[in-house]
N, C-alpha and C positions, 0 to 999 in steps of 0.2 A: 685716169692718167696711165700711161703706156708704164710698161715694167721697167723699164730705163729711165722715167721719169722724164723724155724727150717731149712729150704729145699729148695735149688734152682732148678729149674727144666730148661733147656736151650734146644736149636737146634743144632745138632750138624752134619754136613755134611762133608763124602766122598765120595770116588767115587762110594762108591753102594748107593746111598740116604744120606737121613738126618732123624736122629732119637733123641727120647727124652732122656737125662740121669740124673741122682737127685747126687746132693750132700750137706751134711749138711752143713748148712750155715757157723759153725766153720770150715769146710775143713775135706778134709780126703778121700776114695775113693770115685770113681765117680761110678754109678749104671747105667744099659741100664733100662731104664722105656719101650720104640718101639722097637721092631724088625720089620722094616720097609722094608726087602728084596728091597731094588732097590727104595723104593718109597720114597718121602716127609715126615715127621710128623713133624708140626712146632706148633707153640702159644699157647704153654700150659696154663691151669689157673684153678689155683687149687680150690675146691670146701672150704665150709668157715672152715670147721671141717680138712681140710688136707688129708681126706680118699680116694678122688678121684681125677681125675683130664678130662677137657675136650679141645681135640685138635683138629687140624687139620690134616687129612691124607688123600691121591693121592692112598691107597690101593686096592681101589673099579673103576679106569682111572680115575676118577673127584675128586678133593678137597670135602670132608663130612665133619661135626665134629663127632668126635667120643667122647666115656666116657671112661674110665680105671678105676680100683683101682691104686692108688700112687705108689703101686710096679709092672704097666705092666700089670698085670692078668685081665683078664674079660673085655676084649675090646670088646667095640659093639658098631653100629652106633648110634648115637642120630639124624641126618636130614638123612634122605635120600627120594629120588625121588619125593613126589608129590608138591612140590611148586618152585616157581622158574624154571630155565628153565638152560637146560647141566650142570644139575646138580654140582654149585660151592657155597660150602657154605663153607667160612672160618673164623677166626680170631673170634673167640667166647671169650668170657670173664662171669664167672660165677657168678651170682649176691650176694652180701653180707649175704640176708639172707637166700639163698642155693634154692629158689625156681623156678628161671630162670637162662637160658643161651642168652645171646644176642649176634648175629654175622650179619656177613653178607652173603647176597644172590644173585646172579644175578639175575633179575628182567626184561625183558623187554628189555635186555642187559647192561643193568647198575647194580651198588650193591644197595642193600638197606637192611635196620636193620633190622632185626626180633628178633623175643626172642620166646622161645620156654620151655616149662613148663616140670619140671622134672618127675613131679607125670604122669601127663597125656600124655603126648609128644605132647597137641596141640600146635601150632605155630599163630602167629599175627605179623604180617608187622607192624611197626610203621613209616616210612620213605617212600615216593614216589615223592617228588618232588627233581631235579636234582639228582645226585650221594652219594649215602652217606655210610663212610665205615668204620670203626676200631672202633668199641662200647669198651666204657669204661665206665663200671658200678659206680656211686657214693655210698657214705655209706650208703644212706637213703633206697637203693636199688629200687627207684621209676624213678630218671633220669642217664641219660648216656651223655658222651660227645663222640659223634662222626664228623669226618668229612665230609663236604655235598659243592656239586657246587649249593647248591638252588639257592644263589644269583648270581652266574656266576662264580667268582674264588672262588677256595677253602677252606673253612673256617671254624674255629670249631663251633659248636654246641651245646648247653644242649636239650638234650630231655625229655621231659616228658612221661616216658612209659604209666602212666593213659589215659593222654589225646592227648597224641601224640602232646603234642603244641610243639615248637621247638625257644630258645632263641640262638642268635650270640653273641657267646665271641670275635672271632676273627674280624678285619676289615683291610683292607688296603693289599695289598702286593702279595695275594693268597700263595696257594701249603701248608697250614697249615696242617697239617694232623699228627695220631699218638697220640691224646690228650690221659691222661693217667689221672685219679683223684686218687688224694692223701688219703689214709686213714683217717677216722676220729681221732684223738685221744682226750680225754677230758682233756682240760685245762681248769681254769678258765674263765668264761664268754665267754666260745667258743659257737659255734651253733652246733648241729648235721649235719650240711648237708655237709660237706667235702667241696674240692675246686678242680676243675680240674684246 
């Protein structure tokens, strides 16, 4: 859902691929955002302004993330080739105050986060110990909750993009995975920092 809460953006698969399509949130036609010829495009996430959007796509034989503008035009990679390894980088999510993207990367053979700067396209790992995968950016735009086997079974995460320190929400059970943080919105005597 677009940050104004105007536009859904979904996956939509047949038998030639899976591609992106937008429809306004009140309903009404749906829009092809990918033309994905045969391949993937999955995990949209729209930029905070609603102008762009950054996905996943199999166009290039490996999973990249790619950018778009919100209607399809002007698609180009955002990762490709030098970090990480068979080139798999997915499941990006775009940070609040619009100036990273955080995804994941095959690393060593495992995933791991990284975030990657819009202006400059450098990238930074924040994640290497066990598995760790599906970043989800908080409001403060500084931590993420993603999922990680650091302690052995699968468990959620708050990350610290600054410091890279890493806090366990989850305990007990494993296979937790998919954490998603909630919008801030301002209530009285609330905090700014959201809640995964």
């Amino acid at each position: 859902v677009s940050r104004d809460g105007s536009t859904v953006v979904w996956a939509f698969g047949e038998e030639r691929g899976v591609d992106l399509f937008a429809v306004p949130f009140t309903g009404g036609e749906r829009r092809r955002v990918t033309v994905g010829r045969g391949t993937d495009n999955t995990s949209p996430s729209f930029s905070p302004d609603g102008r762009r959007i950054v996905f996943t796509t199999g166009r290039l034989g490996n999973p990249e993330v790619y950018i778009t503008d919100a209607d399809g035009t002007n698609a180009e990679p955002l990762t490709q080739g030098t970090y990480g390894e068979q080139s798999y980088r997915s499941d990006p999510d775009w940070s609040p105050d619009g100036r990273l993207v955080a995804f994941q990367s095959r690393v060593g053979g495992v995933f791991q986060v990284m975030t990657i700067g819009l202006r400059d396209r450098g990238t930074t790992q924040l994640t290497s110990e066990g598995r760790n995968e599906g970043p989800s950016w908080a409001p403060d735009s500084r931590h993420l909750v993603v999922a990680s086997t650091r302690t052995g079974q699968q468990q959620l995460f708050v990350i610290d993009a600054e410091t890279r320190r890493a806090r366990q929400l989850t305990r007990g059970g494993g296979g937790a995975r998919m954490g998603a943080w909630s919008p801030w919105l301002p209530v009285a005597g609330a905090s700014a920092g959201g809640r995964p």
